[in-house]
DSSP file (Angstrom, degrees, kcal/mol; ACC not computed):
  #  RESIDUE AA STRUCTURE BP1 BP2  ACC     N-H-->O    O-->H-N    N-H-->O    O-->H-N    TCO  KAPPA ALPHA  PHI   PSI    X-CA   Y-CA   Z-CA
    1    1 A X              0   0    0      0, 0.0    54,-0.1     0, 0.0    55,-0.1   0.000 360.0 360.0 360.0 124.2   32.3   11.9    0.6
    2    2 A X        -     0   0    0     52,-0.4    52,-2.8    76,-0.2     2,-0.7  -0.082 360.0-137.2 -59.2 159.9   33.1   14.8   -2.2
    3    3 A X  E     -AB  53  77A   0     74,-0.5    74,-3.4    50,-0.2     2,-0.6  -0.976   8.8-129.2-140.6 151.0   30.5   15.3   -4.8
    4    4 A X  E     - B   0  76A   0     48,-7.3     2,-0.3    -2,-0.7    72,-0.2  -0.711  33.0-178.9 -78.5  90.3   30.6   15.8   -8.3
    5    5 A X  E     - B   0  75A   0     70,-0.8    70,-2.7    -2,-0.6     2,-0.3  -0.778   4.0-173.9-104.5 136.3   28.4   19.0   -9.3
    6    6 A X  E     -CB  50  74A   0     44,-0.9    44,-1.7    -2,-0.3     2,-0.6  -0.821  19.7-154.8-153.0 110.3   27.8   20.3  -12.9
    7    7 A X  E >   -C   49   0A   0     66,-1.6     3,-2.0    -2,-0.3     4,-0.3  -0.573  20.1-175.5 -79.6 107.0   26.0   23.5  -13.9
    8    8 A X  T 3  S+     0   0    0     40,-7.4     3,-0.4    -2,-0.6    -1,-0.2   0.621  79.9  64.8 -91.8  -2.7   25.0   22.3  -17.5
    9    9 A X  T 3  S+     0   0    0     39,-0.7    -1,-0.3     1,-0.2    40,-0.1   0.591  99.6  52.0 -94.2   3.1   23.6   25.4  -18.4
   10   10 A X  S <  S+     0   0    0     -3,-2.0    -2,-0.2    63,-0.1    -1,-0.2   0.439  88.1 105.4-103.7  -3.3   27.3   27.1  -18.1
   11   11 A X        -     0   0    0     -3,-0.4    -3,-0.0    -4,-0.3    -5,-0.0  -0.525  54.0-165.9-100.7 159.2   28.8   24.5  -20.4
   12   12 A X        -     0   0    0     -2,-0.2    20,-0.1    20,-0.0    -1,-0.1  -0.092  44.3-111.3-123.4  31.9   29.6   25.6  -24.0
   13   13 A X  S    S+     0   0    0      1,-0.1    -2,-0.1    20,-0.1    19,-0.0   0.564  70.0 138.8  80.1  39.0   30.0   22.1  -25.4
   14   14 A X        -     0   0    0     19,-0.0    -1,-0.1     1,-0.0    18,-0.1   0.836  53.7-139.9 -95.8 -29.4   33.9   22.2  -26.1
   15   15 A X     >  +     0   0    0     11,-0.0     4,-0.6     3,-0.0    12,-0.1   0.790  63.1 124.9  92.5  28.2   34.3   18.5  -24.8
   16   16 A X  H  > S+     0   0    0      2,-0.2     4,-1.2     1,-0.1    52,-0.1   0.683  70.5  52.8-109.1  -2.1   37.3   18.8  -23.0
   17   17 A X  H  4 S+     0   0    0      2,-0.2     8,-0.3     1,-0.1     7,-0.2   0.849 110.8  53.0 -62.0 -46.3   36.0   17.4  -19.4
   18   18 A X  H  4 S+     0   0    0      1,-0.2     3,-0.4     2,-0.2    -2,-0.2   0.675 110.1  53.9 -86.8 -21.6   34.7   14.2  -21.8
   19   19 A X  H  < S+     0   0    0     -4,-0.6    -2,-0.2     1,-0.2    -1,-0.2   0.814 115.2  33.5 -68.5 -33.2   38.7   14.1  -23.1
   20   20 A X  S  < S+     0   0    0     -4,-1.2    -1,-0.2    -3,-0.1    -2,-0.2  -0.375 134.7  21.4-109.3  35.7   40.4   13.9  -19.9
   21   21 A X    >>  +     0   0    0     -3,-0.4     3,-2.9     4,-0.2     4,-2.7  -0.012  67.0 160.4-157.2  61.7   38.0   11.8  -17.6
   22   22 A X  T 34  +     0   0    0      1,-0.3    -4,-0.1     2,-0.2    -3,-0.1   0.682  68.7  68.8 -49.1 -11.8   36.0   10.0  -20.4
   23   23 A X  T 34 S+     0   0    0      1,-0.1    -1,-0.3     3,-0.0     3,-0.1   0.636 115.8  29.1 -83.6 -10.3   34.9    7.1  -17.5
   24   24 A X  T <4 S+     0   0    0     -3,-2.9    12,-1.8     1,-0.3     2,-0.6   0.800 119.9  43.6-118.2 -40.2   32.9   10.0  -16.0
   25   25 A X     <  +     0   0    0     -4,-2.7    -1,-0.3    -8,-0.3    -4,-0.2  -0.930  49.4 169.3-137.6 120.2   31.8   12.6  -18.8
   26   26 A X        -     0   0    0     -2,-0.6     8,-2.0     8,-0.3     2,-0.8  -0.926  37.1 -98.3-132.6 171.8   30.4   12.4  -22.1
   27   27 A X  B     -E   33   0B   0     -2,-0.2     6,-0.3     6,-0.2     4,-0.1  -0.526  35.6-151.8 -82.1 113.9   28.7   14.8  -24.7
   28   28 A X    >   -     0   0    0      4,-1.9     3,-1.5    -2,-0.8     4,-0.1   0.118  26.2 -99.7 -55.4 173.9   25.0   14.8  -24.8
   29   29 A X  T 3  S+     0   0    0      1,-0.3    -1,-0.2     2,-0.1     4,-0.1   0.055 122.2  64.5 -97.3  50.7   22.9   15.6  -27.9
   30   30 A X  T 3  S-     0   0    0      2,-0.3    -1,-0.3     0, 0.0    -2,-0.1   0.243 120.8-111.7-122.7   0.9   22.2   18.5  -27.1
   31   31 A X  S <  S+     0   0    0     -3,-1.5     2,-0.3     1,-0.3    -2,-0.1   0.798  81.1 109.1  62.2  50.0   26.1   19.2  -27.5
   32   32 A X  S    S-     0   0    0    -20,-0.1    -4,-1.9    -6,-0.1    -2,-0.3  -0.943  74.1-113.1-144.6 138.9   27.0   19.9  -23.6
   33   33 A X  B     -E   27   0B   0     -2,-0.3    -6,-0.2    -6,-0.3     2,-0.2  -0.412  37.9-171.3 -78.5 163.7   28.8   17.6  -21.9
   34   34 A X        -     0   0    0     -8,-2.0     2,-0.3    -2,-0.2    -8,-0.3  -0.604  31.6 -86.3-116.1-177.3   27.0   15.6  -19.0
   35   35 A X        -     0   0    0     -2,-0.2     2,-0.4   -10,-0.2   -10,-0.2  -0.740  50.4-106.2-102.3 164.1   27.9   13.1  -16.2
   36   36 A X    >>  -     0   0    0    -12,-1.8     3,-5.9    -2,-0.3     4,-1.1  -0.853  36.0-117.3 -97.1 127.1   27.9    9.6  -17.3
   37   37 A X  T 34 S+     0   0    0     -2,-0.4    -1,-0.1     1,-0.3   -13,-0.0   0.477 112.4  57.5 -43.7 -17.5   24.4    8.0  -15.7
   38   38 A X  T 34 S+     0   0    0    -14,-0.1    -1,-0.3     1,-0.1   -14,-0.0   0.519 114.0  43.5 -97.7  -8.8   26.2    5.3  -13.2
   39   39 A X  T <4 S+     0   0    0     -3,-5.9    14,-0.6   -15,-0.2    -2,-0.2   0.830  96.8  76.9-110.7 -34.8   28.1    8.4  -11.7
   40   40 A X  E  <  +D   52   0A   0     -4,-1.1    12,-0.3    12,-0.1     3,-0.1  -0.420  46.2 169.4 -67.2 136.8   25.1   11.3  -11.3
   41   41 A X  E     +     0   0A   0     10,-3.3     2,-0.3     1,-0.2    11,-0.2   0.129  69.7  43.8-127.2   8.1   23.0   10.3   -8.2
   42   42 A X  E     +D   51   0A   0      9,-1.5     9,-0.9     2,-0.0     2,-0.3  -0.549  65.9 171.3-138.6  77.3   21.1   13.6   -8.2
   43   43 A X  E     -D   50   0A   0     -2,-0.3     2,-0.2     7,-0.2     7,-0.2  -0.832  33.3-121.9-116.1 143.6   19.5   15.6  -11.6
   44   44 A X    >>  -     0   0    0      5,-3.5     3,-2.6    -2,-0.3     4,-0.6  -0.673  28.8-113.2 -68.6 139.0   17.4   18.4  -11.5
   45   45 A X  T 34 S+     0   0    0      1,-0.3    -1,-0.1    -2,-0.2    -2,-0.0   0.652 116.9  58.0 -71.6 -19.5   14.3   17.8  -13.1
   46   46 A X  T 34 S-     0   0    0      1,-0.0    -1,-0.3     3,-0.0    -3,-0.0   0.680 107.7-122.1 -40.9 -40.8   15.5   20.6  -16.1
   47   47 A X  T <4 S+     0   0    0     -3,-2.6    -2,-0.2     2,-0.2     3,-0.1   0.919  81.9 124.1  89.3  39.1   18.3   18.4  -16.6
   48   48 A X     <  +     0   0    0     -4,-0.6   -40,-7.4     1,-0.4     2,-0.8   0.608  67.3  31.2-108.7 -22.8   20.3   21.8  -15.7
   49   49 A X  E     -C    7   0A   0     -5,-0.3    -5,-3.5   -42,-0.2     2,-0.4  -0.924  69.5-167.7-153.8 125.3   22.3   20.9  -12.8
   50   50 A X  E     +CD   6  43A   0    -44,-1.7   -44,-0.9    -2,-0.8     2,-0.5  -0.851   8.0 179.8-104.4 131.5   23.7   17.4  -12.4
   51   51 A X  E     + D   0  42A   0     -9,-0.9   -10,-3.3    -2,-0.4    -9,-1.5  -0.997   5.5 164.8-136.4 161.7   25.6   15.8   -8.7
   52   52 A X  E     - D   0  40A   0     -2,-0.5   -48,-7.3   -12,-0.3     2,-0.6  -0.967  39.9 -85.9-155.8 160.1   27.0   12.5   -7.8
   53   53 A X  B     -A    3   0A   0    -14,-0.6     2,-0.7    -2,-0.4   -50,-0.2  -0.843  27.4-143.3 -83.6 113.7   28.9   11.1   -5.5
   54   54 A X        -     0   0    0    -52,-2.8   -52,-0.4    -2,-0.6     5,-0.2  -0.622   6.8-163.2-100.0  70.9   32.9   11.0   -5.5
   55   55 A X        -     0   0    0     -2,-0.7     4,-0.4   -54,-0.1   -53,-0.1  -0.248  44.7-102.6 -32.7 173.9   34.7    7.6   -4.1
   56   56 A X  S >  S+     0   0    0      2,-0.2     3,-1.6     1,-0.1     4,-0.3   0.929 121.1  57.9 -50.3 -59.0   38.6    8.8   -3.4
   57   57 A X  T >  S+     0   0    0      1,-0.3     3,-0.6     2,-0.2     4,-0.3   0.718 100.8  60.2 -66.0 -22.8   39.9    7.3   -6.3
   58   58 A X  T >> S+     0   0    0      1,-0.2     4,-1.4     2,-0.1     3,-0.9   0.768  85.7  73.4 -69.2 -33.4   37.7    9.2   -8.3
   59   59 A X  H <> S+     0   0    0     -3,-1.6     4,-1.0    -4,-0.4    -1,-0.2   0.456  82.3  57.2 -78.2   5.8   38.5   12.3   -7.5
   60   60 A X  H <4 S+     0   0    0     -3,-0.6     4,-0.4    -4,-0.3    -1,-0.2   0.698 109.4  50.4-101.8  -0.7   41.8   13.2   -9.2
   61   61 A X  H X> S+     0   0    0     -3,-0.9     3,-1.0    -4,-0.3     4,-0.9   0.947 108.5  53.1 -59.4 -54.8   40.2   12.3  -12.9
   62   62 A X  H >X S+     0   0    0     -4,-1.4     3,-2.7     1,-0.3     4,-1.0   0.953 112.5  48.6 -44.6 -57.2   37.0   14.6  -12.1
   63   63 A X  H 3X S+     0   0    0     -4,-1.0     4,-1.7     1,-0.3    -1,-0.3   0.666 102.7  52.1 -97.6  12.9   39.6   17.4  -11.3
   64   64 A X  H <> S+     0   0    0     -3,-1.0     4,-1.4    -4,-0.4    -1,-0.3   0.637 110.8  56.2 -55.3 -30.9   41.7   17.0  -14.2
   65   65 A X  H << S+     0   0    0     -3,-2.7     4,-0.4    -4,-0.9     9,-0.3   0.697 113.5  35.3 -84.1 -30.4   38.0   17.4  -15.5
   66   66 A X  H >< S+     0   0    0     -4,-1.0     3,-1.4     2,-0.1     6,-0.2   0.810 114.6  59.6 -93.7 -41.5   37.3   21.1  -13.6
   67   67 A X  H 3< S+     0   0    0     -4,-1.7    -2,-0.2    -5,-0.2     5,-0.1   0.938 107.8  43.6 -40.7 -61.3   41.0   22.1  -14.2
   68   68 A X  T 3< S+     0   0    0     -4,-1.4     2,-0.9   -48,-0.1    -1,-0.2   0.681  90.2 109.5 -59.5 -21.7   40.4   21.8  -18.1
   69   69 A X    X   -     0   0    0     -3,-1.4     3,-1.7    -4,-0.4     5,-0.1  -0.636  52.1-160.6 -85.9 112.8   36.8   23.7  -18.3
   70   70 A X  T 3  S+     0   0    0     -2,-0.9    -1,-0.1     1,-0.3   -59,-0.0   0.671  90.3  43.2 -43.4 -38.7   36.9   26.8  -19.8
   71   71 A X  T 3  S-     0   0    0    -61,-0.1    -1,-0.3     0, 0.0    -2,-0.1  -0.088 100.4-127.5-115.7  21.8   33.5   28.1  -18.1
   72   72 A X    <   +     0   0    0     -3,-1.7    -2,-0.1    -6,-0.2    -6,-0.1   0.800  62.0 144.4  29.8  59.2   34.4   26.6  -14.8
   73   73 A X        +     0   0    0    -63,-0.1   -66,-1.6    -7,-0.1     2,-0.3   0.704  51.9  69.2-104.2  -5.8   30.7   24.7  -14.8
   74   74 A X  E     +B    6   0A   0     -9,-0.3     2,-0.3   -68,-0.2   -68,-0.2  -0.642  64.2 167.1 -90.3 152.7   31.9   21.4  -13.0
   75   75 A X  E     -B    5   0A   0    -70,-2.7   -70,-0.8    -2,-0.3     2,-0.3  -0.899  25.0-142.4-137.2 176.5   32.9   21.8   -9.4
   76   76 A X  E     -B    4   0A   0     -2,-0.3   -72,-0.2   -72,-0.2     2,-0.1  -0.843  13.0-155.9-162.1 143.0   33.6   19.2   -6.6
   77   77 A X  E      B    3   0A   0    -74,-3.4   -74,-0.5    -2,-0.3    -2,-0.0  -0.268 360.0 360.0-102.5 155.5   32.6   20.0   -3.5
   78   78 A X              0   0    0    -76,-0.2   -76,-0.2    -2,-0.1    -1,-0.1   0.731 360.0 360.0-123.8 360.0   34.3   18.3   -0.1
């Protein structure tokens, strides 16, 4: 199963991951986007570096979601 991976300390808060796949990613208050809590199965306790787990159907929103990030910090992994 692909997983969803996101280095939060590379994100620069621009929001455009939480614009194109809003069911997955929204902005925290700390103004860096995050995974939405029903999709991250994994957080570091720093809250730095986020993973979940990818059904199929999920994965061509998520990579509308790495295509669009400027600072390449989401990945998904196969």
């Amino acid at each position: 199963m692909p997983k969803l991976i996101q280095e939060r300390w590379k994100c620069i808060g621009c929001g455009a991951c939480a614009a194109v796949a809003g069911d997955f990613w929204e902005m925290a208050d700390d103004s860096k986007s995050r995974m939405k809590i029903k999709h991250a199965t994994k957080k570091t306790k720093d809250g730095e570096l986020d993973e979940g787990e990818l059904k199929a159907n999920e994965v061509a929103p998520n990579q509308e979601a790495v295509n669009v990030c400027p600072v390449t910090c989401i990945k998904i992994q196969k």
